[in-house]
Backbone as JSON, one array per atom type, in Angstrom:
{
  "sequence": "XXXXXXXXXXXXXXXXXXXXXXXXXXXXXXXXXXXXXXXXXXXXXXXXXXXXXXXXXXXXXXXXXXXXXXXXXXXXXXXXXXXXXXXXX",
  "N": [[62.27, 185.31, 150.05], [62.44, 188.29, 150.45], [63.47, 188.59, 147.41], [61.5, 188.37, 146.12], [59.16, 190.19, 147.08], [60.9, 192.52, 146.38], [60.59, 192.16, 143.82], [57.84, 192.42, 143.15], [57.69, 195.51, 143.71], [59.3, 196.47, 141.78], [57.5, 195.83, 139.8], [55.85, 197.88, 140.02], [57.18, 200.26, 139.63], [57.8, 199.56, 136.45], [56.0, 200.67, 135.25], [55.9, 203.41, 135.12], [58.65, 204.11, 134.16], [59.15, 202.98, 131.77], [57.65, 204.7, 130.54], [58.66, 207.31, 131.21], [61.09, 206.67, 129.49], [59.66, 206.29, 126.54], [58.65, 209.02, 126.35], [61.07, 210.13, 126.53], [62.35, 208.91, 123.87], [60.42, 209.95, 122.01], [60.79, 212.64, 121.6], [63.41, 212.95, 121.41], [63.13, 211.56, 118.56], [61.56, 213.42, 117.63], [63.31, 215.98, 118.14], [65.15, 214.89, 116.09], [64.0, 215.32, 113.62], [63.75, 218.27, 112.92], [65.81, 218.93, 112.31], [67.62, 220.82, 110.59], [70.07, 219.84, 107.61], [73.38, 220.73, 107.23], [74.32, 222.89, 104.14], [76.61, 222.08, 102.02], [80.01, 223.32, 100.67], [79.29, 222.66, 97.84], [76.37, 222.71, 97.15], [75.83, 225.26, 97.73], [76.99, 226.87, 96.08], [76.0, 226.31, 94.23], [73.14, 226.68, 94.49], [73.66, 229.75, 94.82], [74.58, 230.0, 92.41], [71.95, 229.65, 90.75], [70.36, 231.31, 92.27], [71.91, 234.02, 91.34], [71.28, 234.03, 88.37], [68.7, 233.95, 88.29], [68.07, 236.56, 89.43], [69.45, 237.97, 87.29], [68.25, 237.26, 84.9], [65.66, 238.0, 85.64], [66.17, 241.44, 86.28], [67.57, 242.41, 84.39], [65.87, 243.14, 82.0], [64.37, 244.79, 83.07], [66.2, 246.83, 82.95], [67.02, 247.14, 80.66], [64.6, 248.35, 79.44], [64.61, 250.64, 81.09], [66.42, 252.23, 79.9], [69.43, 251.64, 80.1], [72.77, 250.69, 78.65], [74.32, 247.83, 77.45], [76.54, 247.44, 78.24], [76.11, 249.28, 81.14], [74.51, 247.63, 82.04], [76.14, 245.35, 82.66], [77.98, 245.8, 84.56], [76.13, 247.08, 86.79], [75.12, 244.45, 86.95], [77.92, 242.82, 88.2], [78.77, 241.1, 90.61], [80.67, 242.89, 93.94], [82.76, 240.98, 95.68], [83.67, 241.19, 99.51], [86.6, 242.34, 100.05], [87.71, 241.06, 98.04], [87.61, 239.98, 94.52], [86.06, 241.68, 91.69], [83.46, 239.79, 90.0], [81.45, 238.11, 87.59], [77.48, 237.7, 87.84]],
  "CA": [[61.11, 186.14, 150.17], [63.26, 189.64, 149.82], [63.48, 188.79, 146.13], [60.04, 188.26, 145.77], [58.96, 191.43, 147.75], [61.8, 193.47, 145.55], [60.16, 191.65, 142.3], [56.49, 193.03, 143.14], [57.95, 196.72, 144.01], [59.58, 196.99, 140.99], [56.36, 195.79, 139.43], [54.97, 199.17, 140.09], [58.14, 201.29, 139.12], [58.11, 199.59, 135.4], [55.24, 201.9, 133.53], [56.79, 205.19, 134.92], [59.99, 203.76, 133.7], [58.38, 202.64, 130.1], [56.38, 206.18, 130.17], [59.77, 208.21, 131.05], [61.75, 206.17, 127.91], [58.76, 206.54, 125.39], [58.59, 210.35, 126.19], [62.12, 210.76, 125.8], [62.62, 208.59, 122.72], [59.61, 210.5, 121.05], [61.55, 213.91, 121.98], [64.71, 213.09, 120.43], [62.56, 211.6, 117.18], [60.91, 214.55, 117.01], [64.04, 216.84, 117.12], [65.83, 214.6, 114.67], [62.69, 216.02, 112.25], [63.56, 219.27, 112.98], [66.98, 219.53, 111.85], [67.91, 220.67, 108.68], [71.36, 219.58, 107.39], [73.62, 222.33, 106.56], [74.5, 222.99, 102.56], [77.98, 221.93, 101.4], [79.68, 224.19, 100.02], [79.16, 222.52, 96.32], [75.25, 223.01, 97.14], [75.86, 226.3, 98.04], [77.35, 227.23, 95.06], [74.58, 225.9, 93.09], [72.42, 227.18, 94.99], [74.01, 230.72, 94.66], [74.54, 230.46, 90.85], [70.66, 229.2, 90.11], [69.85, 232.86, 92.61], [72.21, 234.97, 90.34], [71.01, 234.05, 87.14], [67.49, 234.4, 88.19], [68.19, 237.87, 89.44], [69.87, 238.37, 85.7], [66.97, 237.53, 83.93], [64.78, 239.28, 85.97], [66.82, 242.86, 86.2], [68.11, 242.33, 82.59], [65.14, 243.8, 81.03], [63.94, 246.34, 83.37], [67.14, 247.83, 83.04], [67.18, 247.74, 79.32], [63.69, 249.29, 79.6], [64.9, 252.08, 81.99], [67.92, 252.9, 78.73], [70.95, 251.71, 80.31], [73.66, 250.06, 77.78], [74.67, 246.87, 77.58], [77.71, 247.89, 79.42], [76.32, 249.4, 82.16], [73.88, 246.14, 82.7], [77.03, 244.64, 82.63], [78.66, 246.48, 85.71], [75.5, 246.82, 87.4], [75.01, 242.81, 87.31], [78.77, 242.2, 88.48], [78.88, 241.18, 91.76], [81.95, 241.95, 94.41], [83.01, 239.88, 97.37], [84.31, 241.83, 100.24], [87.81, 242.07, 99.97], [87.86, 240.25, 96.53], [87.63, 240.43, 93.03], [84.5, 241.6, 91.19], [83.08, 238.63, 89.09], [80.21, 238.59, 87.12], [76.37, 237.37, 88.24]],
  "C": [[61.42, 187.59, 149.84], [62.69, 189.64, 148.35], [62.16, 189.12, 145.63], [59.01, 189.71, 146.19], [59.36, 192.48, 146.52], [61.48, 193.43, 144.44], [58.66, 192.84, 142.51], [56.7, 194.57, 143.46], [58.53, 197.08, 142.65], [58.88, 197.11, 139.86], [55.97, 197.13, 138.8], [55.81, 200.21, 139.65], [58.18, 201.13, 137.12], [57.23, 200.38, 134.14], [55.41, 202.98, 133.4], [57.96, 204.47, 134.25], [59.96, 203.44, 132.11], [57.94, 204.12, 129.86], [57.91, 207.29, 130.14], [60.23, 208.12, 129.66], [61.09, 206.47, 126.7], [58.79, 208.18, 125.38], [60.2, 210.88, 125.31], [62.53, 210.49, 124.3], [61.65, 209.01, 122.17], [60.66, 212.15, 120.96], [62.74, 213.63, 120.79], [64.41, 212.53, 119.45], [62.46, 213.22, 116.55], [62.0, 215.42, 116.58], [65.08, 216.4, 116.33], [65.26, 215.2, 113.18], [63.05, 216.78, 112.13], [64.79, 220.02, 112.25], [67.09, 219.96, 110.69], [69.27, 220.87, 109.04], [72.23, 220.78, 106.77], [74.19, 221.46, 104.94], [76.08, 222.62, 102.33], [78.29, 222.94, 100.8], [79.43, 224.08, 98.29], [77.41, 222.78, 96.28], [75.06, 224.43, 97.36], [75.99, 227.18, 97.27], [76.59, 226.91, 94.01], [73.66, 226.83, 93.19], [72.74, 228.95, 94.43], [74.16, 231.04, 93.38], [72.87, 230.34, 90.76], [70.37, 230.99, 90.9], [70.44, 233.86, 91.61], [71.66, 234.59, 88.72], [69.57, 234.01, 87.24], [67.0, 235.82, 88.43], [68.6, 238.55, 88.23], [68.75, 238.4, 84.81], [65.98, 238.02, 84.17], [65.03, 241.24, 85.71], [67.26, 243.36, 85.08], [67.04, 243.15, 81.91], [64.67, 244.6, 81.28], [64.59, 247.14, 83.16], [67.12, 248.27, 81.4], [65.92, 248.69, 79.23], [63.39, 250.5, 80.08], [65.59, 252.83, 81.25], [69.13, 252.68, 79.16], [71.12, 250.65, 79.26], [74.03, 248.94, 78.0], [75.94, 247.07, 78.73], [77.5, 248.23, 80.43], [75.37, 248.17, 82.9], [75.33, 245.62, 83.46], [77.57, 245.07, 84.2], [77.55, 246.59, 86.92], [75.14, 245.38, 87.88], [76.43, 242.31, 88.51], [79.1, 242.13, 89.98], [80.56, 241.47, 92.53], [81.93, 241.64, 95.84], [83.73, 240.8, 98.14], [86.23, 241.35, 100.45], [88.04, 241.05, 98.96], [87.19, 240.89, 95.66], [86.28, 240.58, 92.81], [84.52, 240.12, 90.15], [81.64, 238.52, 88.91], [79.22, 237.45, 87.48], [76.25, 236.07, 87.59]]
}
C-alpha cells in the first residue's frame, strides 16, 4: 500500500518536474543560438586581407585626387604592427 500511496504522490510532482526540464532544455537551446564561434586565425586573416584591400581601393583615389604621389600612397597605405615590421595593406 506504501508503494501505491508513494506512486500517486509522485503523480503530482511529475509536470513540475517535466515543466522544470522543458524550461531548462529550451534555455540552454536558446543560448546555444546565441553563440558565435570564434574566427581561426586562417579566417581572420582573410577576413583582414578582404578589409585592407577594400580600404585600398577606397583611399587610393581620394588620395590621388588630394595630389599625393604614388609613393606617398604607398607609405600612407603600409600598415605597421606594434612592435613589428611595416608591411603593406
Amino acid at each position: 500500500m506504501e508503494i501505491i500511496s508513494w506512486l500517486a504522490g509522485l503523480g503530482s510532482l511529475v509536470p513540475i518536474i517535466a515543466a522544470v526540464l522543458l524550461i531548462f532544455f529550451l534555455r540552454q537551446r536558446k543560448g546555444q543560438e546565441l553563440d558565435i564561434p570564434p574566427l581561426d586565425l586562417v579566417d581572420a586573416k582573410k577576413l583582414d586581407d578582404m578589409v585592407a584591400k577594400q580600404v585600398e581601393e577606397y583611399l587610393k583615389p581620394l588620395l590621388q585626387n588630394k595630389g599625393y604621389n604614388e609613393e606617398q600612397i604607398k607609405e600612407i597605405l603600409t600598415r605597421t604592427s606594434l612592435g613589428g615590421k611595416p608591411f603593406r595593406r
